[in-house]
N, C-alpha and C positions, 0 to 999 in steps of 0.2 A: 772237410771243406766248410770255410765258415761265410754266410750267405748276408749280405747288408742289409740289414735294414734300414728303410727308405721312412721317413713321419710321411703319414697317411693323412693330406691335405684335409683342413675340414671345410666344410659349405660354410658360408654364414647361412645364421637361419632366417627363415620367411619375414619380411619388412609386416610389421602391422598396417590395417588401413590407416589409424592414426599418422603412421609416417608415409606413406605414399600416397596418401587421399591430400589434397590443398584443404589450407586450414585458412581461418580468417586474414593470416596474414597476406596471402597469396588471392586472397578474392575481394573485389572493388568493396568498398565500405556502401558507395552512395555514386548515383547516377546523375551527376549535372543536369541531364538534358530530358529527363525526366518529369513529366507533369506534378505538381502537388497546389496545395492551397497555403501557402505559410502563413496562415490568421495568426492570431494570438492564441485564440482558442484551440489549436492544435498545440501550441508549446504548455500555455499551461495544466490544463484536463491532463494529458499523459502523467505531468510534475504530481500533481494529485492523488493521483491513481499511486505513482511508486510509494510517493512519500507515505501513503495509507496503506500499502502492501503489506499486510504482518501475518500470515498466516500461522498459529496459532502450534503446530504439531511440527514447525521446522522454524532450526533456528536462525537469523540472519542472517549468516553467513552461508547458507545453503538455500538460497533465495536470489533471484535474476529478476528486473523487471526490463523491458525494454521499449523504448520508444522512436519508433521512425528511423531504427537501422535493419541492413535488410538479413531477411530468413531463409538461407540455404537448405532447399529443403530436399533436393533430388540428384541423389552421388552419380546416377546416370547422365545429369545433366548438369554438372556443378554450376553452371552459371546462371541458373535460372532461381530467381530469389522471390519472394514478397517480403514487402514491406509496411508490416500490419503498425499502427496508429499506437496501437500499446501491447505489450503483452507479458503475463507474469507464468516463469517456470518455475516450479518446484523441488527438490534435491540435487541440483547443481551448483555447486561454489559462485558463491558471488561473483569472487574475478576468473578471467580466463585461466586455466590451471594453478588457480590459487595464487596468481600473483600479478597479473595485467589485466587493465581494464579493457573489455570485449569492443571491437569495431563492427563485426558481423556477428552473427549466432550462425552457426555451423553444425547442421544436425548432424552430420554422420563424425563429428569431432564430439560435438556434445552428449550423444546418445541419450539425449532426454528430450523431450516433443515441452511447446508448454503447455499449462496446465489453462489459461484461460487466455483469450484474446480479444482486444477490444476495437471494434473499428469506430471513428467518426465522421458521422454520414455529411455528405454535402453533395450540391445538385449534379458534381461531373463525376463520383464517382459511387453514387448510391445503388446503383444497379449492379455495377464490378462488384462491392462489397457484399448484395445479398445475392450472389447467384444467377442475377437476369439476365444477363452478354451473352451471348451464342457465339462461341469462338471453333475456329476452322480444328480439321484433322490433326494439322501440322501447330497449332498455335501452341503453345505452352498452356497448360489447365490455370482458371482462375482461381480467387482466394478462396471463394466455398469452397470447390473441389481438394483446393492443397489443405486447408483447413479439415475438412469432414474427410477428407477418403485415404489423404498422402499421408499427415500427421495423425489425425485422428486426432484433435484435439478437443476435450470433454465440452467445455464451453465457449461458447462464441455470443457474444454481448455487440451490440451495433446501437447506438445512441445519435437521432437526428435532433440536434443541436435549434435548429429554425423553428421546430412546430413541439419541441421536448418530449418527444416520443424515445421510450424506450425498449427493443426487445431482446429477447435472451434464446438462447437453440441450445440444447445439449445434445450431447450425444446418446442415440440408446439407437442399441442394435445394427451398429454401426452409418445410421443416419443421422443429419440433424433433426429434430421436432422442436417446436417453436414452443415455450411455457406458457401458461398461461400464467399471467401477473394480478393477482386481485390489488396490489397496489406495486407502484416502479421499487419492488425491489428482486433480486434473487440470490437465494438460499445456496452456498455448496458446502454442503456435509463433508467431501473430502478434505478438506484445505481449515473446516469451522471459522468461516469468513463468507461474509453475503456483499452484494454490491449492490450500492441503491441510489435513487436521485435526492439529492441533500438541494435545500436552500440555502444559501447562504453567503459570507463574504469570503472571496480569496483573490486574494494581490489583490484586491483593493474592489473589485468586481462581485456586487451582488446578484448572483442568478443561481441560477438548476446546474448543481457539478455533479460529475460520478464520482464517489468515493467507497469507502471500504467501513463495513462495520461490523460490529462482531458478534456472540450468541446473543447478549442481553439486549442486540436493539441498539445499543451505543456505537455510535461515529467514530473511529478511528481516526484521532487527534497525530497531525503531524508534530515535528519537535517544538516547532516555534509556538504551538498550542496549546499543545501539554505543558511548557514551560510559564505561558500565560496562567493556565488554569492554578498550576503552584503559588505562583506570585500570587494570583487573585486568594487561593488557599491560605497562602501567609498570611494577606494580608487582614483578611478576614479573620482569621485564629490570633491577631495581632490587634484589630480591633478588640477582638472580644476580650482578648486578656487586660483592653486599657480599660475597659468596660467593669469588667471584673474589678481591680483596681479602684476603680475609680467608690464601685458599689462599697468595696470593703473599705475606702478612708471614711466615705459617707455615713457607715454604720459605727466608726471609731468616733467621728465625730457626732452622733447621736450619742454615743454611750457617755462620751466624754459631757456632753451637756447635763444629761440624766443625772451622772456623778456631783457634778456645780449643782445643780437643784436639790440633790438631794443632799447635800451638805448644807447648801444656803437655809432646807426646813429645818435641818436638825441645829444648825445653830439660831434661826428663829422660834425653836423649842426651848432650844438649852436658856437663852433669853427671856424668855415667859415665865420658865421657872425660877429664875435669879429675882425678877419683877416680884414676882409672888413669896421670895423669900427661901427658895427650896435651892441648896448647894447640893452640884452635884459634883 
């Protein structure tokens, strides 16, 4: 007797959280109704901040900065977000899986925390930013708490803009503790990039920015500055070389005189001797 065989249905196999977890596409980018402060100084300081982003041990393209979209930070609670002022991640692709620019950052898609977050302080929300609100049972935890406990993010930077105070919190032992600053800068050895208060002009605005500098003490020049600095570079190695030029016709034209003089003595020689009778 010959018995059928029957194909033995297969399961598909288990969906990853990647595909059943909501990804940025599926979570609001930004909240209309939302409080904020839209100064200027919020649009530009963040601009600052990326365009000085260069962290040293990872290359461009494995670099995120973000400004003022929001941070999914709790898969239990997907819709619960912050939305820190700045913040730069470290070994994750630039674009969203390597090819769309990010609307949200979406931790349990991204599996990387970032590496540093900057908030900017002002009078309605300086207390929410370093920790001082007493929020209920039921409330959603504040930035300190998502910052220091959720993410565990190493550093946390806060900069009040009105009186130019700046302080800095790292992480150790899984709290934050405040640095102590002998001048507005700080040091992160992981990343071999420091952030400090610079004076100076940007968009047109001379005051105290935050920006990015690196081992030697130098200011991380954005493109349009480092491009200046070339130009100035040229320009100057371009003087010098008219400079040059100009020294070396200077000394052809000494030589050339030297030459006329001393032909003009030798034929007032050869002259005196002819006078005197003596052929040469």
């Amino acid at each position: 007797m010959f018995r059928v065989k029957y194909p033995v249905e297969q399961s598909d196999p288990p969906l990853s959280p990647r595909e059943t977890l909501p990804t940025m596409y599926d979570l609001p980018s930004e909240n209309p109704e939302e409080p904020g402060l839209p100064d200027e100084f919020h649009d530009l300081q963040p601009e600052l901040l990326r365009r000085t982003f260069c962290p040293r041990p990872y290359f461009p393209d494995l670099l995120f900065a973000g400004s003022d979209i929001n941070l999914y930070y709790d898969v239990r609670h997907q819709n619960r977000y912050k939305r820190p002022d700045w913040f730069g991640v470290v070994g994750v692709p630039r674009l969203y899986d390597g090819h769309d620019l990010r609307m949200s950052y979406v931790i349990w898609q991204e599996g990387v925390s970032p590496f540093v977050v900057v908030e900017l302080l002002s009078p309605g929300t300086e207390k929410e930013d370093l920790g001082e609100t007493e929020r209920g049972a039921n409330q959603p935890p504040g930035k300190w708490e998502v910052y220091e406990r959720i993410l565990r993010i190493p550093y946390y930077v806060v900069f009040n803009r009105y009186n130019d105070q700046l302080r800095a919190f790292s992480l150790q032992a899984g709290s934050y503790q405040e640095l102590e600053l002998s001048e507005p800068k700080i040091w992160m050895p992981d990343i071999d990039l420091g952030l400090g208060l610079w004076q100076g002009v940007y968009e047109g605005l001379d005051r105290l920015w935050l920006r990015w500098y690196d081992a030697e003490g130098n200011w991380i020049l954005t493109e349009e500055e480092a491009a200046q600095r070339q130009a100035e570079a040229a320009q100057q190695q371009a003087e010098a070389a008219q400079r040059q030029a100009e020294a070396a016709q200077q000394q052809l034209e000494i030589e050339r005189q030297r030459a006329e003089e001393a032909e003009r003595r030798a034929e007032e020689l050869a002259q005196r001797l002819r006078d005197l009778g003596i052929e040469l």
